[in-house]
ROSE-4610 file (N, C-alpha, C; in Angstrom, 1 decimal, always signed):
// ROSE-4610
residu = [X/X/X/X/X/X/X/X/X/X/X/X/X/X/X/X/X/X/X/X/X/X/X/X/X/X/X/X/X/X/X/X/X/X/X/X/X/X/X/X/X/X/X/X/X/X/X/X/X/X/X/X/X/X/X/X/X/X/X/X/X/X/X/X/X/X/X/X/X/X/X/X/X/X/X/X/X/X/X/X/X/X/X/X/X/X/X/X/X/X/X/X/X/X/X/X/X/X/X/X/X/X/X/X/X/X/X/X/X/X/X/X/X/X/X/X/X/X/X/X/X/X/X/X/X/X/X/X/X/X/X/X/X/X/X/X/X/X/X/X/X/X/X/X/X/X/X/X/X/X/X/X/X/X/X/X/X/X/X/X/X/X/X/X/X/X/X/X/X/X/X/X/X/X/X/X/X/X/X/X/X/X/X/X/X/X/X/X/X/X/X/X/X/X/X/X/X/X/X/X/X/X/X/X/X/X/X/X/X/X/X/X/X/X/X/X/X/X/X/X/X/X/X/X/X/X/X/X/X/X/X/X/X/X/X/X/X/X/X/X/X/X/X/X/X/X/X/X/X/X/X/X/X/X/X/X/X/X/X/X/X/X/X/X/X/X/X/X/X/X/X/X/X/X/X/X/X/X/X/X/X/X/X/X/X/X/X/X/X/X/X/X/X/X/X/X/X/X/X/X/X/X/X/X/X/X/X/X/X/X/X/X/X/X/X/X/X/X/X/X/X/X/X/X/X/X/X/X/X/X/X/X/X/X/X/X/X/X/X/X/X/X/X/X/X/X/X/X/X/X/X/X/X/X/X/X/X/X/X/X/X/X/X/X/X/X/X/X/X/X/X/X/X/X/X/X/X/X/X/X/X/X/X/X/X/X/X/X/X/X/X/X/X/X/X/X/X/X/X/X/X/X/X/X/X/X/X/X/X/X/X/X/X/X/X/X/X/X/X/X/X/X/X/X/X/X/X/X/X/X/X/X/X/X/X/X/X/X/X/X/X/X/X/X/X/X/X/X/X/X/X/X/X/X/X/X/X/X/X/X/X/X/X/X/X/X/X/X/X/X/X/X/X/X/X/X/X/X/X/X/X/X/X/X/X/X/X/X/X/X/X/X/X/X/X/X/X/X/X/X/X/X/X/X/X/X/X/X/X/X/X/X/X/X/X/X/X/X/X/X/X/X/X/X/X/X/X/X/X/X/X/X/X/X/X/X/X/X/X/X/X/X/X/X/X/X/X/X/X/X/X/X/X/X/X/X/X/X/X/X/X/X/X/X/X/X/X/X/X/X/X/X/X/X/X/X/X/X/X/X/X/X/X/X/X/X/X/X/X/X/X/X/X/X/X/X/X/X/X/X/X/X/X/X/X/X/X/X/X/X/X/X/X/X/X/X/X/X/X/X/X/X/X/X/X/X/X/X/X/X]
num = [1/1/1/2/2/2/3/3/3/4/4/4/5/5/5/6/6/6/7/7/7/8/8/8/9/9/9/10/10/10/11/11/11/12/12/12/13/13/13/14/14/14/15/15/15/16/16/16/17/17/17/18/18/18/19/19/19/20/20/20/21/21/21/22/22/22/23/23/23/24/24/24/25/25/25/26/26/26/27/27/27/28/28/28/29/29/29/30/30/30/31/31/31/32/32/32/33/33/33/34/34/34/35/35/35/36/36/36/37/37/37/38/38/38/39/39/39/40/40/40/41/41/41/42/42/42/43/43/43/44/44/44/45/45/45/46/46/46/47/47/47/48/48/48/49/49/49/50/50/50/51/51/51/52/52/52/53/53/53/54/54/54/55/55/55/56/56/56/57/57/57/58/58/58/59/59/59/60/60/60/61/61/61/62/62/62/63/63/63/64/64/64/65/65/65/66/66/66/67/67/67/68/68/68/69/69/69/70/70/70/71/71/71/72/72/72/73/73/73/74/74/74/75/75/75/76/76/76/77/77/77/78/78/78/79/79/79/80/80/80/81/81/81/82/82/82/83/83/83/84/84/84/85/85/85/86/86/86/87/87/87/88/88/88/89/89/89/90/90/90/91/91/91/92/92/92/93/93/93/94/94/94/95/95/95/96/96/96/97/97/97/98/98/98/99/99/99/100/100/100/101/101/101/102/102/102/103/103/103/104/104/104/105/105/105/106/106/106/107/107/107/108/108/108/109/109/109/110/110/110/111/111/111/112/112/112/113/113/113/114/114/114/115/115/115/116/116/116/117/117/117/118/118/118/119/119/119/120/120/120/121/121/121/122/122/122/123/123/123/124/124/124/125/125/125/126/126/126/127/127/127/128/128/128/129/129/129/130/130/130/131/131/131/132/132/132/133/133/133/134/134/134/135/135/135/136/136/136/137/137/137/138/138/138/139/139/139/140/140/140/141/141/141/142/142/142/143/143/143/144/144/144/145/145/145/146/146/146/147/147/147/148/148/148/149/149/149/150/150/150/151/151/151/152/152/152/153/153/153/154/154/154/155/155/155/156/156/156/157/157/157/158/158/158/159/159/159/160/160/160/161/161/161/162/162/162/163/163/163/164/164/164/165/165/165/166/166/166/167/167/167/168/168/168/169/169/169/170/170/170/171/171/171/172/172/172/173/173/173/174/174/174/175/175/175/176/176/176/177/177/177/178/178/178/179/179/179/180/180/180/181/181/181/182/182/182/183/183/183/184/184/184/185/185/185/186/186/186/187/187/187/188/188/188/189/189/189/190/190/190/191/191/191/192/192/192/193/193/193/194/194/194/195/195/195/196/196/196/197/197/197/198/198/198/199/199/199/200/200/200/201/201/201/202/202/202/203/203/203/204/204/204/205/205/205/206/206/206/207/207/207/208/208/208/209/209/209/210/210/210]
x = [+104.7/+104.5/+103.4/+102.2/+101.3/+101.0/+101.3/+101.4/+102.6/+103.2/+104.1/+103.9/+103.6/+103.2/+104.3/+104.9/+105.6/+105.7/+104.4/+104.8/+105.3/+106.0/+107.3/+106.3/+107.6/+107.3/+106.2/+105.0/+104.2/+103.0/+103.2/+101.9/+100.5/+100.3/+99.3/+99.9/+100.9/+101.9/+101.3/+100.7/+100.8/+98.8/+98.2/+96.6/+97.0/+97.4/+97.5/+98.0/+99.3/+99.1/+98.4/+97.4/+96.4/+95.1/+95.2/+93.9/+94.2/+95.4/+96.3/+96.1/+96.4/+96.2/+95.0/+93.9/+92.5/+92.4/+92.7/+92.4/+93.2/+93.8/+94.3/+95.8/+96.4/+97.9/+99.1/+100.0/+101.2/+102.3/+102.2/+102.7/+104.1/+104.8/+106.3/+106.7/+106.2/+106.6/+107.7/+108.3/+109.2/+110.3/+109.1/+109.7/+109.9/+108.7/+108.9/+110.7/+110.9/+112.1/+113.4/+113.3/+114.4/+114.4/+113.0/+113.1/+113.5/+113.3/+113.4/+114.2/+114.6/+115.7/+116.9/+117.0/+118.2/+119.3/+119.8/+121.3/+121.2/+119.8/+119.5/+120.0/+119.4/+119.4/+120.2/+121.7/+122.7/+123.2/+123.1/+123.9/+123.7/+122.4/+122.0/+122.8/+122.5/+123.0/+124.2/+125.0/+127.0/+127.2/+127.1/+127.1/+126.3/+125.1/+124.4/+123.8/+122.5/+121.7/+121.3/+121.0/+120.6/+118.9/+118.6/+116.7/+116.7/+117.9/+117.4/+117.5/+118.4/+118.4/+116.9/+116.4/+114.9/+113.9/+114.2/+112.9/+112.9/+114.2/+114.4/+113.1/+114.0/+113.7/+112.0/+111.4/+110.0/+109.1/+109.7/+109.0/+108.0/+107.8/+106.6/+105.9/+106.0/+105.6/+104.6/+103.3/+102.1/+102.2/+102.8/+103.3/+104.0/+104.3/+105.0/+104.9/+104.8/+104.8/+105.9/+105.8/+107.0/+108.2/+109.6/+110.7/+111.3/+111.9/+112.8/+112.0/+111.5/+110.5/+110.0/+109.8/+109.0/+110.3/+111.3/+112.8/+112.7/+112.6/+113.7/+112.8/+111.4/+109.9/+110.2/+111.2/+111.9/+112.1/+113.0/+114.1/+113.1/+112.2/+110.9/+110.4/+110.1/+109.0/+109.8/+111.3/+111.9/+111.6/+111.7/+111.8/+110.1/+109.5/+107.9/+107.0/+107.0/+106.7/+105.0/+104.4/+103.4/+102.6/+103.8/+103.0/+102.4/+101.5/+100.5/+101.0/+101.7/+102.3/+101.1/+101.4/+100.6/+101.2/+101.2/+101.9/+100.5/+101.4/+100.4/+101.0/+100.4/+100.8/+100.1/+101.0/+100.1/+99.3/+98.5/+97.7/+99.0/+100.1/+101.3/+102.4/+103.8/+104.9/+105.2/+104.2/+104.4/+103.9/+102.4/+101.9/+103.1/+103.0/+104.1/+105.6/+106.1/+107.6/+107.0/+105.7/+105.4/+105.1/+104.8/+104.3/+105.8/+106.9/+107.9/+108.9/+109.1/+109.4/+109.7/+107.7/+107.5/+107.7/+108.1/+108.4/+109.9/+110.6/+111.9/+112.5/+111.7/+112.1/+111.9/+110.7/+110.7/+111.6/+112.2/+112.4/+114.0/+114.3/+115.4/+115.5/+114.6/+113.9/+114.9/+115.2/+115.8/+115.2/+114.3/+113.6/+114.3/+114.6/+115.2/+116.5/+117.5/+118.6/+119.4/+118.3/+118.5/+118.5/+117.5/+117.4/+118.6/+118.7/+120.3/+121.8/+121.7/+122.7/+122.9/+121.4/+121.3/+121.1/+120.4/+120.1/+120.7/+121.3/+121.9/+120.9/+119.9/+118.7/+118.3/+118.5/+117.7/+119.3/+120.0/+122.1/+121.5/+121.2/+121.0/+120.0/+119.2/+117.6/+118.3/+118.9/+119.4/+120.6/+121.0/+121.9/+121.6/+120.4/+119.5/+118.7/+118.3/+117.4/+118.4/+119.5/+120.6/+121.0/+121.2/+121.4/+119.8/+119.0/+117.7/+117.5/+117.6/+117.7/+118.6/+119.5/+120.9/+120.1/+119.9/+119.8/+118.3/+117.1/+115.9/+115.8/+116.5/+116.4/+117.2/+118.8/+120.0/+120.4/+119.6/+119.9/+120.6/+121.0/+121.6/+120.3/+120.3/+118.9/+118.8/+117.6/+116.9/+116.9/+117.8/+118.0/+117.5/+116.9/+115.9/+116.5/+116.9/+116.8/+115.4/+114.9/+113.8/+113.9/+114.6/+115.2/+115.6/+116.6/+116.8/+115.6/+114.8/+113.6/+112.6/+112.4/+111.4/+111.7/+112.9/+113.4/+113.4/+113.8/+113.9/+112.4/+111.5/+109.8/+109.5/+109.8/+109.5/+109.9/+111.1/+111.8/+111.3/+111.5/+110.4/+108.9/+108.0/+106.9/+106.8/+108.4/+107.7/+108.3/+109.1/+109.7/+109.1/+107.5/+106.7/+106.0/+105.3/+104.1/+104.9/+106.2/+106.3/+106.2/+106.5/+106.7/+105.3/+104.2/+103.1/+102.0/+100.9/+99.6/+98.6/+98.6/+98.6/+97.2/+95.9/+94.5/+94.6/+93.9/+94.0/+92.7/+93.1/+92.1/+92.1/+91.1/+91.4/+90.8/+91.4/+90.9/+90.1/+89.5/+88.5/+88.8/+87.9/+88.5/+87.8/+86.8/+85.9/+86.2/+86.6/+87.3/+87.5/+86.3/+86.3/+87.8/+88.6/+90.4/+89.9/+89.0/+89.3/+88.6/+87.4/+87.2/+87.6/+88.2/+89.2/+90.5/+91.7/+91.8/+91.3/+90.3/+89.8/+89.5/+89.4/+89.5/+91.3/+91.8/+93.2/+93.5/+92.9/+93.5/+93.0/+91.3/+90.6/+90.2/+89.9/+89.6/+88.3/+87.9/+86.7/+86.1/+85.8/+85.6/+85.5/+85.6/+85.1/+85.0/+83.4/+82.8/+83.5/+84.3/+85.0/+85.4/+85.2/+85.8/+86.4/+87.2/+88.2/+88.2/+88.8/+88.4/+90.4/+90.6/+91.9/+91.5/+92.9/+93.1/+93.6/+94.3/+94.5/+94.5/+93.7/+93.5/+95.0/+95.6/+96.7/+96.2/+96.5/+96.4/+96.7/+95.8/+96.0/+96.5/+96.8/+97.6/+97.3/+97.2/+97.4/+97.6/+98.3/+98.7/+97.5/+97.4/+95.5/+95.8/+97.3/+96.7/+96.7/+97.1/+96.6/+94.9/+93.9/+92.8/+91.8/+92.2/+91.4/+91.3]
y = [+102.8/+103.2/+104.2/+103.8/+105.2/+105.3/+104.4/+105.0/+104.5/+105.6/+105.4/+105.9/+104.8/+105.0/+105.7/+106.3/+107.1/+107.2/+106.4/+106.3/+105.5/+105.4/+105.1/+103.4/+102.6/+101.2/+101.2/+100.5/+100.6/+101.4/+102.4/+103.4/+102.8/+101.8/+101.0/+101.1/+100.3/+100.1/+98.5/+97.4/+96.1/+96.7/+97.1/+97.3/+98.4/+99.3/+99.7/+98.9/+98.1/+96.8/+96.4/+95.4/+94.9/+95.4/+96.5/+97.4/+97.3/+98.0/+98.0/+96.3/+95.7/+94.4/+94.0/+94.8/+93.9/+94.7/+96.2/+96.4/+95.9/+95.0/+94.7/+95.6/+95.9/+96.8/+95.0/+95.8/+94.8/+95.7/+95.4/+96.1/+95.6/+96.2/+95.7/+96.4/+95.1/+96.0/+95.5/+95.2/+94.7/+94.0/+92.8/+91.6/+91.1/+91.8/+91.5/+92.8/+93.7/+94.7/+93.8/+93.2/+92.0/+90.8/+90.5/+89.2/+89.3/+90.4/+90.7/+91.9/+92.7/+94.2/+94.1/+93.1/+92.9/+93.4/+92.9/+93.6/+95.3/+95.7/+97.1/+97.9/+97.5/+97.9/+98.0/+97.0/+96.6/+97.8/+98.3/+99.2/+100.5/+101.3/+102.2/+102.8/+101.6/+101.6/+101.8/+101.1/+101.7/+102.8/+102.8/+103.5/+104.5/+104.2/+105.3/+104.6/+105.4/+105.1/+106.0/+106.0/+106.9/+106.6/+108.0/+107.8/+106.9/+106.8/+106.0/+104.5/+104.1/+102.8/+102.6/+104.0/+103.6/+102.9/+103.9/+103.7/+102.1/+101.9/+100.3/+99.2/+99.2/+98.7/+98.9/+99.8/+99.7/+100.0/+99.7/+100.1/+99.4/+97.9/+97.1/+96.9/+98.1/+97.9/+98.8/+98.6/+99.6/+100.8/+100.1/+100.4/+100.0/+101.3/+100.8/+101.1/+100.2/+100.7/+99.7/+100.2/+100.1/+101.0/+100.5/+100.1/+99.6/+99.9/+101.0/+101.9/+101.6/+102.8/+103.7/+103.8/+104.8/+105.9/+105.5/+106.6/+107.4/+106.2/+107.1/+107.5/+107.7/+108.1/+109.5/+110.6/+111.6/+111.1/+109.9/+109.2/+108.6/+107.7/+106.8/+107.6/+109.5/+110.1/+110.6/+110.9/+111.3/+110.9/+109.3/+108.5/+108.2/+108.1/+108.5/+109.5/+111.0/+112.0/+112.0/+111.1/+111.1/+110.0/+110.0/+109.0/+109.5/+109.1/+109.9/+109.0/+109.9/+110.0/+110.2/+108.8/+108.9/+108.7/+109.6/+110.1/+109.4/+107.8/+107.5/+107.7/+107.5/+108.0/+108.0/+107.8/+107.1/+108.7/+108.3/+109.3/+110.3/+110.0/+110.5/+109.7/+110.5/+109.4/+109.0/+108.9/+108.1/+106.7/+106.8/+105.1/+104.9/+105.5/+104.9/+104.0/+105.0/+104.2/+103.2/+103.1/+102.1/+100.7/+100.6/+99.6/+99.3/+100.4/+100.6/+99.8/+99.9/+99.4/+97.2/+97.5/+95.8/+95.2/+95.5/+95.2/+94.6/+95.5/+95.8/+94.2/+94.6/+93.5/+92.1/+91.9/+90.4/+90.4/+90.9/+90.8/+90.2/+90.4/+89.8/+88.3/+87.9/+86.9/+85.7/+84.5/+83.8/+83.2/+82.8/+81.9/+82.5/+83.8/+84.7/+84.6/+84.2/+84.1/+82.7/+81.6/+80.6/+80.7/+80.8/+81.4/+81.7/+82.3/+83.3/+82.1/+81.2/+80.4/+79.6/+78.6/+78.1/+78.1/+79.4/+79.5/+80.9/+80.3/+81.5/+82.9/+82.5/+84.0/+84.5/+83.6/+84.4/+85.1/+84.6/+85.7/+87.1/+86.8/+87.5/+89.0/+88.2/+89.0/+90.1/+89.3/+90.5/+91.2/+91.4/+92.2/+92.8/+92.8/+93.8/+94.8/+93.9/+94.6/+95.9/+94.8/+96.0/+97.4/+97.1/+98.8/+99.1/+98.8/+100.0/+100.3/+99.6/+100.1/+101.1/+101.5/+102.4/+103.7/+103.3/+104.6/+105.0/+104.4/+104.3/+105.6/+104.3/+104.8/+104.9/+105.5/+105.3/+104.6/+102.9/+102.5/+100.7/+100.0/+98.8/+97.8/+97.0/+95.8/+95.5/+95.3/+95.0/+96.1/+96.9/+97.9/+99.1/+99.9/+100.7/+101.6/+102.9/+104.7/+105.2/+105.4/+105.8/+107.6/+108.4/+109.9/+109.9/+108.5/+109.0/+108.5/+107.3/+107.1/+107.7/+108.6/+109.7/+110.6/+111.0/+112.5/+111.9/+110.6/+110.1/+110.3/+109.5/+109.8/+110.9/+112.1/+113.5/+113.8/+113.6/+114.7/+114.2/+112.6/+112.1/+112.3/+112.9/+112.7/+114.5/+115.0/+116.8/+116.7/+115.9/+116.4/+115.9/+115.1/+115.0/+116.0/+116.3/+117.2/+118.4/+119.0/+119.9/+120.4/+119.2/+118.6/+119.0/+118.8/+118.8/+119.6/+120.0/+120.6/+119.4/+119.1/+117.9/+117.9/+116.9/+116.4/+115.5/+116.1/+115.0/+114.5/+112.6/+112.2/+111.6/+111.3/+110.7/+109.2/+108.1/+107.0/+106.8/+106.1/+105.3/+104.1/+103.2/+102.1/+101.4/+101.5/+100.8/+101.7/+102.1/+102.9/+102.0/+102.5/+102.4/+102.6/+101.6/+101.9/+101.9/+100.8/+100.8/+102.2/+102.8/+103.7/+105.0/+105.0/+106.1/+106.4/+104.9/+104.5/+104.9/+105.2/+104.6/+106.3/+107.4/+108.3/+109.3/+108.2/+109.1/+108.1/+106.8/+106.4/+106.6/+106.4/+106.6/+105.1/+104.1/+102.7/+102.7/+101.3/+100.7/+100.5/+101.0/+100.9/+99.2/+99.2/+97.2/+97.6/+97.3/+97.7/+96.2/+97.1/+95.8/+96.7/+96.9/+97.0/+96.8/+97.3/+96.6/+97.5/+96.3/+97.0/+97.1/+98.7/+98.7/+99.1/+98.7/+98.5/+100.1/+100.9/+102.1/+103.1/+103.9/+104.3/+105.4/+105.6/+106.6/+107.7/+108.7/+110.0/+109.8/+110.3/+109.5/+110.9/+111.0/+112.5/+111.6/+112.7/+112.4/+113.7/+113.4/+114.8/+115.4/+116.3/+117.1/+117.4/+118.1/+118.1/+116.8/+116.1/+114.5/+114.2/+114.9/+114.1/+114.5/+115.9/+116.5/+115.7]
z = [+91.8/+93.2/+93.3/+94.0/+94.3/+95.6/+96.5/+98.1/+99.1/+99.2/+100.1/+101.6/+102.8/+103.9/+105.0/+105.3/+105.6/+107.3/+108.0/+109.7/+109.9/+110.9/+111.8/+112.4/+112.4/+112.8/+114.2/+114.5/+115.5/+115.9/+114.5/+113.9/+113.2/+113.0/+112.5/+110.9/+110.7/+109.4/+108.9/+109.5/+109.1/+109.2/+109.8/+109.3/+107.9/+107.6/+106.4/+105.0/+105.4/+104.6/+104.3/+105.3/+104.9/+104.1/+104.7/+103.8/+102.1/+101.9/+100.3/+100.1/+100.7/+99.9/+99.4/+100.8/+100.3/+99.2/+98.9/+97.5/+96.2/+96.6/+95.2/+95.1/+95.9/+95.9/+96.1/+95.4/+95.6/+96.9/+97.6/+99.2/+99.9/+99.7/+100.4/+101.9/+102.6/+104.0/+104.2/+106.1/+106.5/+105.8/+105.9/+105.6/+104.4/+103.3/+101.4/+101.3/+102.2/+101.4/+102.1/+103.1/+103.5/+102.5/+101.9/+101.2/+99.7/+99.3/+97.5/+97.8/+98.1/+98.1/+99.4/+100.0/+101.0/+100.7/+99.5/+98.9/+98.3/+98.0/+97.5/+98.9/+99.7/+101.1/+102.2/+101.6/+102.3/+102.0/+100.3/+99.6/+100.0/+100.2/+100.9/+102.1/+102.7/+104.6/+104.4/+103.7/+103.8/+102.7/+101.3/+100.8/+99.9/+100.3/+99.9/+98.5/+98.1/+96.7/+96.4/+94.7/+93.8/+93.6/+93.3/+92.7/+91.8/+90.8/+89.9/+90.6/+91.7/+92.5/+93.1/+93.6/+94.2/+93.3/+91.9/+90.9/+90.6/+90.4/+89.9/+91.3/+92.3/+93.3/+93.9/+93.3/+93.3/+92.3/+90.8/+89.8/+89.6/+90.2/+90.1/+91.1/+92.3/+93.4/+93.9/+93.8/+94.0/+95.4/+97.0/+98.0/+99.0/+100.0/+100.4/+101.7/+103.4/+104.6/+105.6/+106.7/+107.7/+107.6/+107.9/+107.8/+106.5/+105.7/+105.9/+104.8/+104.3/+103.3/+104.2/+105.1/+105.8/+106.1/+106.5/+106.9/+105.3/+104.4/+103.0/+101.8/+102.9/+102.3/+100.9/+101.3/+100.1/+99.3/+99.8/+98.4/+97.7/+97.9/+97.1/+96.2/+97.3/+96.6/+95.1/+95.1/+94.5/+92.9/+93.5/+92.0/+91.5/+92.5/+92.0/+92.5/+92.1/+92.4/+92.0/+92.3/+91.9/+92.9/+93.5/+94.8/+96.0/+96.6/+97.6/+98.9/+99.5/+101.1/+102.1/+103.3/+104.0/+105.4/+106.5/+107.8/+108.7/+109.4/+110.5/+111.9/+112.7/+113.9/+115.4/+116.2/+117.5/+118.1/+119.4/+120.1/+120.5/+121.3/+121.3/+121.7/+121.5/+122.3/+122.7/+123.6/+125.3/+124.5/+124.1/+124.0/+122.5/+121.5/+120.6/+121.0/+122.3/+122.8/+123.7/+124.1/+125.0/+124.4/+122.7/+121.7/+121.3/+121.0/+120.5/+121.3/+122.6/+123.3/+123.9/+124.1/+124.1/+122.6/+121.4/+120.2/+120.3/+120.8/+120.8/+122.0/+122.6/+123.6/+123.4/+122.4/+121.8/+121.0/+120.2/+119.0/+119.5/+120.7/+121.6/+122.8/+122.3/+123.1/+122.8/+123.5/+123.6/+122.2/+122.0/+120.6/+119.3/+119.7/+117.9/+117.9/+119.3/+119.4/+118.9/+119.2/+118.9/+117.2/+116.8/+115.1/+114.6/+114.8/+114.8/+114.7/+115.6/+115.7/+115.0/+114.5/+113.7/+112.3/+111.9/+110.9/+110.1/+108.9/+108.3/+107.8/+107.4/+106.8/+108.3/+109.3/+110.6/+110.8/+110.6/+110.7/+109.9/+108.6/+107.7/+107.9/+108.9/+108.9/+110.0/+110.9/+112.1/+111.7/+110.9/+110.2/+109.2/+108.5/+108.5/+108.9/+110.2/+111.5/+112.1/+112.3/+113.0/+112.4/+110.9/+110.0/+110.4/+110.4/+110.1/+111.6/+112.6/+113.6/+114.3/+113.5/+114.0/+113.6/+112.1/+111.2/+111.5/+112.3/+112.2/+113.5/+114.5/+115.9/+116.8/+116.0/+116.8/+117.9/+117.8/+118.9/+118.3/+119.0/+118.6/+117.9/+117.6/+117.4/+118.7/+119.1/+120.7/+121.7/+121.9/+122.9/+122.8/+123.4/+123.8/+124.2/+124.0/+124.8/+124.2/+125.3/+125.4/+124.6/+125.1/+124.8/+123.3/+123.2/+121.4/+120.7/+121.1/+120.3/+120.2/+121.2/+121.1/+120.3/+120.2/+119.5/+117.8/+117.3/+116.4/+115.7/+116.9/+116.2/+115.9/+116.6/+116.5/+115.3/+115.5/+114.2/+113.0/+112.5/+111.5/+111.4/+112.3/+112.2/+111.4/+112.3/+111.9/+110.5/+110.2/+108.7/+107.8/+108.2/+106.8/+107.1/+107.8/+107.9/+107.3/+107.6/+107.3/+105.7/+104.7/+103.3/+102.9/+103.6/+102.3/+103.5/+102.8/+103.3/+103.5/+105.6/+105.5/+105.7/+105.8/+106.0/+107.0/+108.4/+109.2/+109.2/+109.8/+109.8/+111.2/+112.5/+113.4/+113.7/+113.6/+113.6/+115.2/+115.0/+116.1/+116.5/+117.1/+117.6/+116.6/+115.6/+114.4/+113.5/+112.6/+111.3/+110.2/+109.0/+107.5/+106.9/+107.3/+107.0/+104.9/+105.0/+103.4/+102.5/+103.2/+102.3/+102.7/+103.7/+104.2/+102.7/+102.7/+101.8/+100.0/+100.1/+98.5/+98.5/+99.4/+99.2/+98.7/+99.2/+98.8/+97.2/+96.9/+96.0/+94.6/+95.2/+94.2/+93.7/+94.1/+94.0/+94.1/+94.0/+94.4/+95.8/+96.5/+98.0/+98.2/+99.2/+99.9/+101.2/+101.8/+103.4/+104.1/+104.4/+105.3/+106.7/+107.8/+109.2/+110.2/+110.3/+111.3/+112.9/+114.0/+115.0/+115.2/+116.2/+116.1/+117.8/+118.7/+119.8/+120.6/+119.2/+119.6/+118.0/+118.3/+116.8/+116.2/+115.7/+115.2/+114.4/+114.5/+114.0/+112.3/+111.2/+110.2/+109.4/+108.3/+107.3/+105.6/+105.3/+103.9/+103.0/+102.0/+101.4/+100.7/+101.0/+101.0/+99.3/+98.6/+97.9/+96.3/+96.5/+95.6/+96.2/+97.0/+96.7/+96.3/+95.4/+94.4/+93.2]
């Protein structure tokens, strides 16, 4: 493990993916820790896991962003203390519950319900969704308090920053994501640019980029 992405679902978590992948990172977001760690994760959510449960579960895994990595961003760091934490994050909590929100609402949409009826991994997937959503954002799968999901983002956004001596970076609407990147990792740059629709307030632990 050497980067563990640590912002909250809707923070620019699937463009940081992508960037790790164009470099050559093996990256478990959402959907790889539902597809390869489901039962790791089942175990967590009811009874709890050990560092050494983490180390197993990501010992061949370069990083990690979204859900549920981003909640148990300590525990990860625990078992790889050598990994470089990165806190992304919207302009404020208004537009974050406002992306957080229309997320929340598809993800309830008659097309996913149907899923659900017929198909056992789509049973499977939302009983997944449902633990990370309780413990994420104290709310049910699909349903929205605006008050606890605000307080939820807050308190997660202050309890990293509080953790390390943090380096802000402020993204643009055109942002060098990869050599932004290749400065916290130390890689090979690739001039590649991406245009982003809302730029997120970027962190990285200031001191891994000595």
């Amino acid at each position: 493990m050497k980067v563990i992405v640590a912002g909250f679902s809707k923070t620019g978590t699937k463009t940081m993916q992508a960037a790790l992948k164009e470099l050559g990172y093996n990256v478990y977001d959402y959907m790889e820790n539902f597809e390869f760690l489901e039962k790791e994760w089942k175990q967590i959510c009811t009874v709890g896991g050990s560092t050494d449960l983490f180390r197993k579960m990501y010992e061949n895994i370069d990083a990690v962003t979204d859900l549920p990595g981003c909640i148990f961003w300590d525990e990860i760091l625990k078992a790889f203390p050598e990994a470089k934490v990165v806190l992304t994050m919207r302009e404020n909590e208004d537009v974050w519950y406002k992306s957080f929100k229309r997320q929340m609402t598809e993800n309830v949409a008659w097309k996913h319900k149907i899923r659900i009826m017929f198909s056992y991994t789509a049973y499977r997937f939302y009983l997944y969704s449902s633990r990370l959503c309780q413990f994420s954002f104290g709310t049910e799968f699909g349903k929205v308090n605006e008050t606890l999901s605000k307080m939820y983002y807050r308190r997660h956004n202050a309890n990293v920053m509080q953790s390390f001596t943090m380096l802000p970076y402020r993204m643009h609407q055109r942002t060098n994501y990869w050599c932004l990147i290749l400065k916290m990792v130390g890689t090979h740059c690739v001039n590649f640019l991406i245009s982003l629709s809302l730029g997120p307030l970027f962190h990285t632990k200031i001191r891994k980029l000595a």
